[in-house]
C-alpha positions, 0 to 999 in steps of 0.5 A: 500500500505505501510507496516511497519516491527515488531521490536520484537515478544510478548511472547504470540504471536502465529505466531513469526517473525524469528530473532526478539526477544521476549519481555514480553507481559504479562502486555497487555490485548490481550484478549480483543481489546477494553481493548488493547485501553483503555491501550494507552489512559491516560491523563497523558501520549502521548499514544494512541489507537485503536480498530477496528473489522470485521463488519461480524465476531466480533471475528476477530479484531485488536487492537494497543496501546502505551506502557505505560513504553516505550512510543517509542514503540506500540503493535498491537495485531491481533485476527482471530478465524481461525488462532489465535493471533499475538502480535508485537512490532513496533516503535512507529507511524509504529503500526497505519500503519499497523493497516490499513490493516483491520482485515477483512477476506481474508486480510494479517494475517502475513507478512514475508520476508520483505512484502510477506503476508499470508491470511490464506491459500496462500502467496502473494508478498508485495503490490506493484502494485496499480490499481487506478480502484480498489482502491487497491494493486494488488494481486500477489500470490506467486508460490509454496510457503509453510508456515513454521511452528513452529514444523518445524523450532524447527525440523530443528533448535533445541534450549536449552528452558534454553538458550533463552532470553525474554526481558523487555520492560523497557531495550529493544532496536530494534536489530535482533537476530542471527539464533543459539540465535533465535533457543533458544529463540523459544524453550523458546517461545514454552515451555511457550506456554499459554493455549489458544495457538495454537499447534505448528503445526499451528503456523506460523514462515516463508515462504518457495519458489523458488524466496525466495531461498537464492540463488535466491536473489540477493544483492545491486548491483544486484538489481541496476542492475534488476531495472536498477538504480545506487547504490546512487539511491538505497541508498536514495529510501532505506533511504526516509520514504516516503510513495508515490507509488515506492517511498521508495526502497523495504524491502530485503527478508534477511539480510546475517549473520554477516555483514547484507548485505541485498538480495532482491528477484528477483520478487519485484525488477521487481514490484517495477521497473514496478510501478515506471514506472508506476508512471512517465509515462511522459517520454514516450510521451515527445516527442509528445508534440503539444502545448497548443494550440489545446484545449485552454490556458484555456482549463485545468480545475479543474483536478478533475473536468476534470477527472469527465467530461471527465469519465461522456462523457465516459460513455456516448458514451460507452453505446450508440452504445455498443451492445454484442457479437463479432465485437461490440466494444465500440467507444468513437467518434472523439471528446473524442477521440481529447481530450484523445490524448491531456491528453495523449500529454499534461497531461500525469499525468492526464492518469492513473487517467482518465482511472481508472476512466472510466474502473470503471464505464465501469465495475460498471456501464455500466457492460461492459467486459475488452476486450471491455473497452480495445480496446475502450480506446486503439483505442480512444488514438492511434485515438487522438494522432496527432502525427506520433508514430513509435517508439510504445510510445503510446502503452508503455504508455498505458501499464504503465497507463491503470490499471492492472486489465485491461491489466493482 
């Protein structure tokens, strides 16, 4: 779910990020994942390392390592036999992060503008939407998008090879490069291409597409107003480190030349908004509150053993009259039924992780199909819920909490 931003690009990087500098490279091992380790882990410093492969395809593996004449910083150097290498420079801590995202096939290969992500073959927007049924992001592909190749972009944005700078890790310090001096620094890059490098055709430096169109993107203020916030809540959702779900405002698509100001593409905005809603459910349904006294004072246990028992009573009442085809839906009885309405009045922070749980094992489980887990958990809330609801917060509730896999 979390990603970190590269501060600068390595030399021997075969997919550079627009406007990062370039910094020497040539003292790390990037042929080896195990030696890239091995460059971090010294007594006698406090760096570190790690080496991790793809348990199908050895050849594809990553690899993070403390610089060892620059301890703020760390290298993640990527290796895929399909698209090659990336090597980057990040603060140190930020590397470990993105090392998460595992070398396996069909995971992100690059990121660009500000989180959008390649596999390899298509773009996708910053993982921003998660579903708990899944335990993972939701993928969102991004229409008509285009790569934008190293050939590209020296097509369109030549450079002087004899103009660009490559910088010591020794004297550098994170800042972004101007759009003329990163056409020079990328011809420099490009004239010193190492021999198992791959051909500028195939290099990726960008992506190209409507909702990332310059014109499209819209400012600070226009993004307070898409995701109906004021600009001090953007300012501290921007500034927090934190890493909880729509906790941290998303990265901007752009920075405008000279003055910075960020722009931030439409699309984002509208996942990022949609999950922190999603996240804060409870204000939908305040007003259906009915009290303690329905199931007990002690009537909440454990949650995670609350979450079990109720997904366990699930399941077990789905499975009882469920028979395929049309007309046949799953019925969870009026007493799972009291209980979902009273999670839904009482403990509406409890919702998204009881429905993840029962969709998962509906699915995994019981191989029921998504229509019918819909309806039954949608019919045993609207039955359990005591509580005259004409203004629909029922149904928004459950359009914030049921997980998207299931009502996309």
């Amino acid at each position: 779910m979390r990603i970190e931003l590269p501060v600068a690009n390595g030399l021997r990087t075969d997919h550079p990020v627009p406007n990062l500098p370039f910094v020497d490279d040539s003292h790390l091992p990037i042929h080896d994942g195990a030696a890239v380790e091995a460059n971090g882990r010294h007594e006698y410093n406090a760096g570190g390392g790690r080496y991790d492969r793809d348990r199908g395809d050895e050849r594809r593996w990553s690899a993070f390592t403390n610089d060892q004449f620059n301890l703020d910083f760390s290298w993640l150097v990527r290796h895929d036999p399909g698209y090659g290498r990336t090597v980057l420079l990040y603060v140190d801590g930020d590397d470990a992060i993105m090392h998460q995202v595992s070398p396996r096939e069909g995971d992100p290969l690059l990121h660009r503008a500000g989180g959008y992500w390649w596999d390899g073959t298509n773009w996708h927007r910053p993982p921003i939407i998660y579903d708990r049924s899944t335990g993972m992001p939701v993928v969102v592909q991004v229409p008509d998008a285009a790569s934008i190749t190293a050939a590209d972009y020296l097509a369109t944005h030549p450079g002087i090879p004899g103009r660009g700078r490559l910088v010591d890790i020794t004297t550098f310090t994170p800042g972004e490069v101007g759009e003329t001096q990163w056409a020079h620094d990328l011809s420099r890059w490009a004239a010193r291409r190492p021999a198992d490098g791959r051909p500028l055709e195939l290099c990726i430096v960008d992506v190209a597409a409507p909702e990332l169109d310059r014109k499209a993107l819209v400012s600070k203020s226009g993004a307070a107003r898409e995701v109906g916030l004021a600009r001090t809540e953007i300012d501290e959702a921007i500034e927090t480190g934190g890493g909880g779900r729509a906790e941290r405002f998303p990265f901007p698509q752009w920075h405008t030349p000279r003055t910075r100001a960020p722009r931030w593409s439409k699309p984002v905005l509208r996942e990022w908004s949609w999950e922190r809603q999603r996240a804060h459910p409870e204000p939908v349904v305040a007003h259906l509150r009915r009290g303690e006294s329905d199931l007990g004072a002690g009537a909440l246990v454990h949650t995670d053993a609350l979450v079990y028992t109720i997904k366990c009573a699930a399941l077990w009442e789905m499975q009882q009259p469920y028979r395929p085809g049309p007309g046949r839906p799953c019925s969870l009885g009026p007493p799972l039924e009291r209980l979902l309405g009273w999670i839904v009045a009482e403990r509406p922070h409890l919702a998204e992780a009881v429905f993840a749980d029962i969709v998962r094992g509906a699915r995994q489980e019981l191989d029921l199909p998504d229509d019918s887990i819909a309806e039954a958990l949608r019919d045993a809330v609207r039955g359990g819920i005591d509580s005259n609801d004409e203004d629909g917060a029922v149904d928004e509730f459950l359009r914030r909490t049921l997980p998207p896999s299931l009502i996309r």
